[in-house]
C-alpha positions as CSV (number, residue, x, y, z in Angstrom):
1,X,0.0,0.0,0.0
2,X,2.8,2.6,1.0
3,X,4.3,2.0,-2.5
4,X,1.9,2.1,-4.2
5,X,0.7,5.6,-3.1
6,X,4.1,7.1,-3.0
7,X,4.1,5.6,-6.6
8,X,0.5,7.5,-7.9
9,X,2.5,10.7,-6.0
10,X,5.2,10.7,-8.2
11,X,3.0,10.4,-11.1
12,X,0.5,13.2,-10.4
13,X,3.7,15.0,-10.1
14,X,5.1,14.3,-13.2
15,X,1.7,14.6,-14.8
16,X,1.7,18.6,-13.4
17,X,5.1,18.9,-15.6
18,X,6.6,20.5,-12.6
19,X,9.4,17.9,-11.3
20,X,11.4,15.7,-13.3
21,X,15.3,13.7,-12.7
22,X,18.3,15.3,-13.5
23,X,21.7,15.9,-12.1
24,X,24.2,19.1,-12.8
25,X,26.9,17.9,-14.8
26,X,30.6,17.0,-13.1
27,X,32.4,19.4,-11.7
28,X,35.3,19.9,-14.3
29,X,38.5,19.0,-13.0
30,X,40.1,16.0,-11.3
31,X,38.6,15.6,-7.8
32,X,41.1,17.3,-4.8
33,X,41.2,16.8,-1.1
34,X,41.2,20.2,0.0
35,X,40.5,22.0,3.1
36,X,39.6,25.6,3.8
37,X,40.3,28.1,6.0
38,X,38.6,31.5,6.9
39,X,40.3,34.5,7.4
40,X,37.2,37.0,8.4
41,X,37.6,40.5,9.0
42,X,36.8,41.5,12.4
43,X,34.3,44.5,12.0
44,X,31.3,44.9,9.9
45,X,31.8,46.2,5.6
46,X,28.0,46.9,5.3
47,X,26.3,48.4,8.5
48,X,22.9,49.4,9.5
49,X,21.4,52.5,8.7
50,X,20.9,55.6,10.8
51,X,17.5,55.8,12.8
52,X,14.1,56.0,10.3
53,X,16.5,54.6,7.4
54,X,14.7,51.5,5.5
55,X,18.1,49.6,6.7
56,X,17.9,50.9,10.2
57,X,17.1,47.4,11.8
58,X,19.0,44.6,10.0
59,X,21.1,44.8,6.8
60,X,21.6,41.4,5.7
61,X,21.2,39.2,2.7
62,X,24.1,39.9,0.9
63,X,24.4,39.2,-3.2
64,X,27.5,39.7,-4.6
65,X,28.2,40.6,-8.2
66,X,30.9,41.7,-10.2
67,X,30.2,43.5,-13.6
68,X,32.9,46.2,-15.5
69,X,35.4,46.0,-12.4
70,X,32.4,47.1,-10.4
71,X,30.8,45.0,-7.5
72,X,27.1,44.9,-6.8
73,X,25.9,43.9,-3.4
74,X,21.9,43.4,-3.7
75,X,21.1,43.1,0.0
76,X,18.3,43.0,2.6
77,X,16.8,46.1,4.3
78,X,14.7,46.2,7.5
79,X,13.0,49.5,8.8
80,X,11.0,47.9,11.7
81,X,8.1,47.5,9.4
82,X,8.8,46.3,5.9
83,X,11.8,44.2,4.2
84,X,13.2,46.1,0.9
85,X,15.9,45.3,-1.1
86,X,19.1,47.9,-1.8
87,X,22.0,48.5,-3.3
88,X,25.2,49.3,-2.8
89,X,28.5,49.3,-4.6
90,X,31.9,48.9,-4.3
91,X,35.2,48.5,-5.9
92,X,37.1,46.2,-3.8
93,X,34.3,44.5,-1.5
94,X,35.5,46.4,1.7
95,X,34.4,49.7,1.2
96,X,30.4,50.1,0.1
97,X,28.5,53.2,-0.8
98,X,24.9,52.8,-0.8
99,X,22.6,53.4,-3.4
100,X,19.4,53.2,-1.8
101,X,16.4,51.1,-2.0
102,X,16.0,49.4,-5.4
103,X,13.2,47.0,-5.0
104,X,10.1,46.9,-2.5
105,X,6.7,44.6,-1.4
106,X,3.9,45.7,-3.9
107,X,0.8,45.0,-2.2
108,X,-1.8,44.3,-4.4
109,X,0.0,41.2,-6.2
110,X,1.3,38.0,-5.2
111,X,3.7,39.6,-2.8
112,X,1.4,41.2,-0.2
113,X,3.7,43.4,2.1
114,X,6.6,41.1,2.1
115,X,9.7,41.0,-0.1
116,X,13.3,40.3,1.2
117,X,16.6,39.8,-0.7
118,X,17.5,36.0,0.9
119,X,18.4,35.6,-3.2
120,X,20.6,34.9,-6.3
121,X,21.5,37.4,-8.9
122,X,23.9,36.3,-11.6
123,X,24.9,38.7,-14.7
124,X,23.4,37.4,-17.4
125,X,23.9,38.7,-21.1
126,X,24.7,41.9,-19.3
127,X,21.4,41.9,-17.9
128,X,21.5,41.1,-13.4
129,X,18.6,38.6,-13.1
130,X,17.0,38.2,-9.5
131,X,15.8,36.1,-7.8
132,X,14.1,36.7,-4.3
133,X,11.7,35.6,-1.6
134,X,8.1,37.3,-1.0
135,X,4.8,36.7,0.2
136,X,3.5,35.8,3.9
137,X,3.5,32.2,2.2
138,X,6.7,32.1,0.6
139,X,7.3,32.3,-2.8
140,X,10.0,32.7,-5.5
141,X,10.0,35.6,-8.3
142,X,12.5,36.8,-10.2
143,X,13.0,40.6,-11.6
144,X,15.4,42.0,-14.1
145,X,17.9,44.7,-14.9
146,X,20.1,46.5,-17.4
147,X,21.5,49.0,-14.1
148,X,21.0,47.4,-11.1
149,X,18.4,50.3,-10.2
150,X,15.7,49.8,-12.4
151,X,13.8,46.4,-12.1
152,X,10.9,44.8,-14.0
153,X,9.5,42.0,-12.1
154,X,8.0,38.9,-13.1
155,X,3.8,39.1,-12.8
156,X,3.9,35.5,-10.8
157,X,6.3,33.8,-9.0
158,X,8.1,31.0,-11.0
159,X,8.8,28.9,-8.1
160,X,6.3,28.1,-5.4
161,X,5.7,25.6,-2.8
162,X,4.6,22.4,-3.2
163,X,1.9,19.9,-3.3
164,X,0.5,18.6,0.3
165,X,3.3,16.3,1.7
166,X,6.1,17.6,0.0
167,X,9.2,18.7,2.0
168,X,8.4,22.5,0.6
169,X,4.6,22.1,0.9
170,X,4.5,25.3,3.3
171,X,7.2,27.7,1.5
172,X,10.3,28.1,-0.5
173,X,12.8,30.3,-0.2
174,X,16.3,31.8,0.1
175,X,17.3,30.9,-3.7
176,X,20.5,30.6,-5.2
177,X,21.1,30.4,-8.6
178,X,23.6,29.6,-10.7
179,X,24.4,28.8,-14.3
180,X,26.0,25.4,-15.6
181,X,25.8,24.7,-18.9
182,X,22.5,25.5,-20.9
183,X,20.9,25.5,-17.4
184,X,20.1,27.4,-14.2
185,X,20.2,26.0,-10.8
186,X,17.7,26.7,-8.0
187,X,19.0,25.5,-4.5
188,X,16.7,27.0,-2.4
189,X,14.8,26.4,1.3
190,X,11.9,24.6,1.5
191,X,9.7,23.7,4.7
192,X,6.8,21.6,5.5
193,X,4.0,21.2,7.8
194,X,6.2,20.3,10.4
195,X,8.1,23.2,9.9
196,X,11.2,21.2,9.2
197,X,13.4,23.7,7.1
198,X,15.9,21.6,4.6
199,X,17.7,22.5,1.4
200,X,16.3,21.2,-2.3
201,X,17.1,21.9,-6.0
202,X,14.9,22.8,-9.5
203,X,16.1,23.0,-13.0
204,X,15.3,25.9,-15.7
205,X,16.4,26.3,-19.2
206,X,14.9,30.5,-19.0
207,X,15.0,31.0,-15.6
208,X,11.1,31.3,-15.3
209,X,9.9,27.8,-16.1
210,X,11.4,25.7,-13.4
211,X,11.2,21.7,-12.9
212,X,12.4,20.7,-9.0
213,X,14.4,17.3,-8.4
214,X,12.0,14.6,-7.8
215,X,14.0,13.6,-4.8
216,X,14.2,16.8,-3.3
217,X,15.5,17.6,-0.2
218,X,18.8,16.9,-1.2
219,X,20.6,17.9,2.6
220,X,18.6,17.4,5.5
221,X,19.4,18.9,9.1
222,X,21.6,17.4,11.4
223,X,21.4,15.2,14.2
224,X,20.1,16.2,17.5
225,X,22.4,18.5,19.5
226,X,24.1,19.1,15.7
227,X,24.6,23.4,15.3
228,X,22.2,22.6,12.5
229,X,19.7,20.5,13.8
230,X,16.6,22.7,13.7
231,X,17.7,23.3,10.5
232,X,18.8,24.8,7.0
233,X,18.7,27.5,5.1
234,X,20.2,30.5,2.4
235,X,22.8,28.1,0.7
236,X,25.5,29.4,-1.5
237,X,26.8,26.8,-4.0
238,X,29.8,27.3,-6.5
239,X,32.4,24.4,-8.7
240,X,36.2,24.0,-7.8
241,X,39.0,21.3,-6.8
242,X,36.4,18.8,-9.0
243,X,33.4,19.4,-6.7
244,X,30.7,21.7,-5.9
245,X,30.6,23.1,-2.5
246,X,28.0,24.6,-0.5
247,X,27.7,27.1,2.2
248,X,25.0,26.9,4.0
249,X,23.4,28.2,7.7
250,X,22.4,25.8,10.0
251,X,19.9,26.6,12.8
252,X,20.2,25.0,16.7
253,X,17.1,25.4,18.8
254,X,18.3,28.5,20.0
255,X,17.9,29.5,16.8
256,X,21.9,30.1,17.0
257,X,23.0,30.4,13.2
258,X,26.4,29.4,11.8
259,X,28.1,28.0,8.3
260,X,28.3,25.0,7.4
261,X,30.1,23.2,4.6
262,X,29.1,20.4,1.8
263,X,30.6,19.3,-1.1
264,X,29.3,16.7,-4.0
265,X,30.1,15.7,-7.7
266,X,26.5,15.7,-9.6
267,X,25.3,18.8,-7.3
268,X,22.2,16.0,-5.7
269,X,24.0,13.9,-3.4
270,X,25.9,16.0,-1.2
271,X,28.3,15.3,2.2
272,X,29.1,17.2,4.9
273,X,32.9,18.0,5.1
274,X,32.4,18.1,8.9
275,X,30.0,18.0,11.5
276,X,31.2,21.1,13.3
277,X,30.2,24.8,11.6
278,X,33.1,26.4,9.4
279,X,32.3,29.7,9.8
280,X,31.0,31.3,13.3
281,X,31.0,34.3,15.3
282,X,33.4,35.4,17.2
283,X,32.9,39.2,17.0
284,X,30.1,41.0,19.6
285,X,28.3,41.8,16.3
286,X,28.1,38.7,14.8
287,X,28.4,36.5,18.0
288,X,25.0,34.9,17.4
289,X,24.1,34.9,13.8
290,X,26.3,34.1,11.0
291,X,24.1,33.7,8.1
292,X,23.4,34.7,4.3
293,X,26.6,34.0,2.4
294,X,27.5,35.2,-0.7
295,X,30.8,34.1,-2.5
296,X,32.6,35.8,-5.5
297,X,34.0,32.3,-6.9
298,X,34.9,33.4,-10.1
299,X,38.0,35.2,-9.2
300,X,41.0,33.4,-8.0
301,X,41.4,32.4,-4.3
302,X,41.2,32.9,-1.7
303,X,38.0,33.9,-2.4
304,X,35.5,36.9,-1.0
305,X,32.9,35.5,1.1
306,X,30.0,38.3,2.3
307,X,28.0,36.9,4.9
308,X,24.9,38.5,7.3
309,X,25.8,38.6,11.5
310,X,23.7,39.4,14.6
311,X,23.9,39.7,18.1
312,X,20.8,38.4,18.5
313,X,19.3,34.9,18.0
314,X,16.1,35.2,16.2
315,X,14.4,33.4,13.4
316,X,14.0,35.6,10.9
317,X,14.5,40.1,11.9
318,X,15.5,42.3,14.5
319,X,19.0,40.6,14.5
320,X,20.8,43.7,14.8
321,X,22.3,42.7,11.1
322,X,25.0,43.6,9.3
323,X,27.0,42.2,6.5
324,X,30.5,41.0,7.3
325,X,33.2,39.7,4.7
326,X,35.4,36.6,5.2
327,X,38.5,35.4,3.0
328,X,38.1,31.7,2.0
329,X,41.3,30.4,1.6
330,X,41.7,26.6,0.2
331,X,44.4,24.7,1.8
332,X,46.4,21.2,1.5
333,X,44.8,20.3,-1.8
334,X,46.1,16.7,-2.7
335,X,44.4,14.8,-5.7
336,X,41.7,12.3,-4.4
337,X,42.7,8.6,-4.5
């Protein structure tokens, strides 16, 4: 009996053309052992606002793009009220002037009064593509632009949650995106009924039209007493050393928030390189949230990691944010037997 309805499951779903089975391709490269080590810088790059600014409470969320020599940080803004998103700019990823706010909730559509970075945007064509997280019941749009400043957004969201019993039947969220092949990736949050928060994948040839992994989640949270296991979230996923890695946060019930690290070859089965967080705070302003990265893997390493912090340990605002910058250094790479 148990097969056979898990069976008819997988069937309606594949009948609703929105799930199918596919893998990323290899990560080019002979597989390394490699470790890495973080060097993070001890104060803030990217603070809070003054009082009344739409950044005043948190500033979080960073996403971290380089185009013309130029680097783009689309980010997270909390005034107390409202999420926005902003932007702000800078040269060498220390050093950030602000640009204001760049994308907000709209009320009458799908979004309601909520919109947050928690996203992915990749320069495509010359053209920043974004995806973020909105609605009360979290869903996935995407929005567009030739400057950065000017954005046309999608009507609908191209990804939302799933069908009752899935792992992401009660939201989806914190996407990242990025480009292999003739394809976009989509690792994203997804939660349930029980409120179990765990990381899956979906598959887009436009970036609008998107299938998720029939076997989704593809990392789950940690056992009990783990520093993720109450669970996972904002994942940020790039190729080297004949792998793909991902940083991810990981939630303890105290809602405590630090990295962790996986790596895999096809990009669906994935391992943790340890059980213990990589990346965690040891600064007053970051001593209780470490969350949000955002890695520019494209240039040679050690590479820029931009990451949120808080001093204070709550689920999801009022952190106290601000976005921090860590250098990822690889370390002891030896070919893999």
């Amino acid at each position: 009996m148990r097969r056979l309805v898990v069976g008819g499951w997988w069937l309606l779903l594949a009948a609703c053309g929105r799930y199918g089975e596919f893998a990323l391709p290899e990560s080019l490269g002979t597989p390394a052992e490699v470790s890495f080590r973080f060097e993070v810088l001890p104060e803030p790059v990217l603070m809070r606002g003054e009082p009344g600014a739409w950044d005043a409470v948190d500033a979080l969320n960073p996403s971290v793009v380089r185009r013309d020599g130029l680097l783009y940080n689309f980010y997270s803004g909390f005034d107390g009220r409202t999420w926005h998103t902003g932007l702000a700019t800078s040269a060498d990823g220390l050093r950030w002037e602000k640009q204001g706010k760049v994308l907000s909730p709209d009320p009458p559509t799908w979004e309601g009064d909520y919109i947050a970075a928690n996203g992915s945007a990749p320069l495509v064509n010359d053209q920043f593509l974004y995806w973020y997280q909105a609605g009360r019941t979290p869903s996935i749009g995407l929005a567009s632009s030739a400057d950065g400043r000017r954005w046309s957004k999608q009507p609908a969201p191209v990804l939302r949650p799933g069908p009752r019993g899935s792992f992401d039947e009660r939201g989806v969220a914190d996407p990242y995106v990025l480009r292999v092949g003739a394809f976009f990736y989509m690792f994203y949050l997804g939660q349930d009924r029980a409120a179990r928060q765990r990381l899956g994948v979906a598959r887009s040839s436009d970036g609008i039209a998107w299938s998720k992994l029939y076997s989704n989640p593809v990392l789950e949270p940690g056992p009990a007493g783990a520093f993720d296991e109450n669970g996972l979230g904002e994942p940020a996923v790039w190729a080297s050393h004949g792998y793909y890695w991902m940083l991810y946060a990981g939630r303890d019930r105290a809602e405590n928030r630090r990295l962790g690290l996986a790596r895999s070859r096809d990009g669906i089965h994935w391992k943790r390189v340890s059980a213990a967080p990589v990346l965690a705070g040891t600064a007053p302003w970051n001593a209780r949230v470490v969350c949000d990265p955002s890695i520019d893997a494209e240039a040679a390493p050690p590479w820029r990691v931009w990451f949120g912090g808080g001093d204070a340990a709550r689920p999801d605002e009022r952190l106290n944010g601000q976005i921090g910058m860590a250098l990822l250094h690889p370390a002891d790479v030896k070919l893999a037997k």
